[in-house]
Structure formats: C-alpha cells, structure tokens
N, C-alpha and C positions, 0 to 999 in steps of 0.2 A: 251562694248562701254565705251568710256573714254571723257570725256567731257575738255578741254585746254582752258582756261581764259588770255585774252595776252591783255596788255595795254601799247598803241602806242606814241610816243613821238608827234605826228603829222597826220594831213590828210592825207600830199602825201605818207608818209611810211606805214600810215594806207591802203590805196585805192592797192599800190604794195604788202604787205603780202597779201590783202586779194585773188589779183589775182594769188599768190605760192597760196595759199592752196586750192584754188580752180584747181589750175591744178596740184595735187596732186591725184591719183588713190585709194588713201585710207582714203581719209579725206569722210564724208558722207557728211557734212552741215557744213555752217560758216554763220553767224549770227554777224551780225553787230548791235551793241546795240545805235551808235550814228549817227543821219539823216543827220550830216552835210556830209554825203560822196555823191557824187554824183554819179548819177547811168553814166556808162557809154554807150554814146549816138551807136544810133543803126544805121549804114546804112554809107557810103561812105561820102555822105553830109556834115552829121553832123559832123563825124569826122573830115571831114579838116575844116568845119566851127571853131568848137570849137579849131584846133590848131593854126586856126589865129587869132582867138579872145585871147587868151591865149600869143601868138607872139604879140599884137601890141604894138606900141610903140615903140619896137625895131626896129632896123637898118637891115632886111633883106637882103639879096644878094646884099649885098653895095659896095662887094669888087671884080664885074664883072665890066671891063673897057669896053668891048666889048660885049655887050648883044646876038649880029648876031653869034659872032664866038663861043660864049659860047655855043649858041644852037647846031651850026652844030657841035662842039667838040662832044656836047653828044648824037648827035645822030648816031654820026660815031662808038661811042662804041658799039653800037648794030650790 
C-alpha cells in the first residue's frame, strides 16, 4: 500500500478530487485532514435545497418570456 499526500488550492477543487478518488476502484481510503469541507447532504430535499441556497441571489430562469409555453415546450419532449 502506498499512502498519496495532495494539497488543494481551494475547497470546491478539494470536495471534486475528493469525489474522483473516491470513485476510483483502487484507491482503498481518502482522508480528508481539513473540516472546512462539507459533507455532502443526503436525500433529494436536501439536495435541491442546498442548490438553491447556493443559487440565490442570482437571476434564475429570467430569460422565459412565456412561462405557459415554456412548460408545455418541455413537456412535449417527453
């Protein structure tokens, strides 16, 4: 076993390596040595919670003139 030391310029490049080397079939353990990473949330909920929490502030779906046609547009894709 060979033990890999890697230091991350940042949180969000840290939290994405750490999910490659977790979906990696040969890595055994990764080991996160600093708390500030957040675990990621479990369950449907949470997920779109936290991406709108993440999203506010911003200008969401600003640029639908038509809300009605937008919808039946996409549901005609199906």
């Amino acid at each position: 076993m060979t033990t890999v030391t890697v230091l991350v310029d940042n949180e969000q490049n840290a939290a994405l390596l750490e999910k490659m080397l977790r979906a990696l079939s040969f890595v055994e353990t990764v080991n996160i040595d600093h708390p500030f990473l957040a675990e990621e949330p479990k369950g449907s909920y949470k997920k779109l919670k936290k991406a709108i929490d993440k999203a506010e502030g911003h200008d969401l779906l600003t640029d639908i003139d038509d809300p009605s046609k937008w919808q039946k547009n996409i549901r005609d894709e199906w």
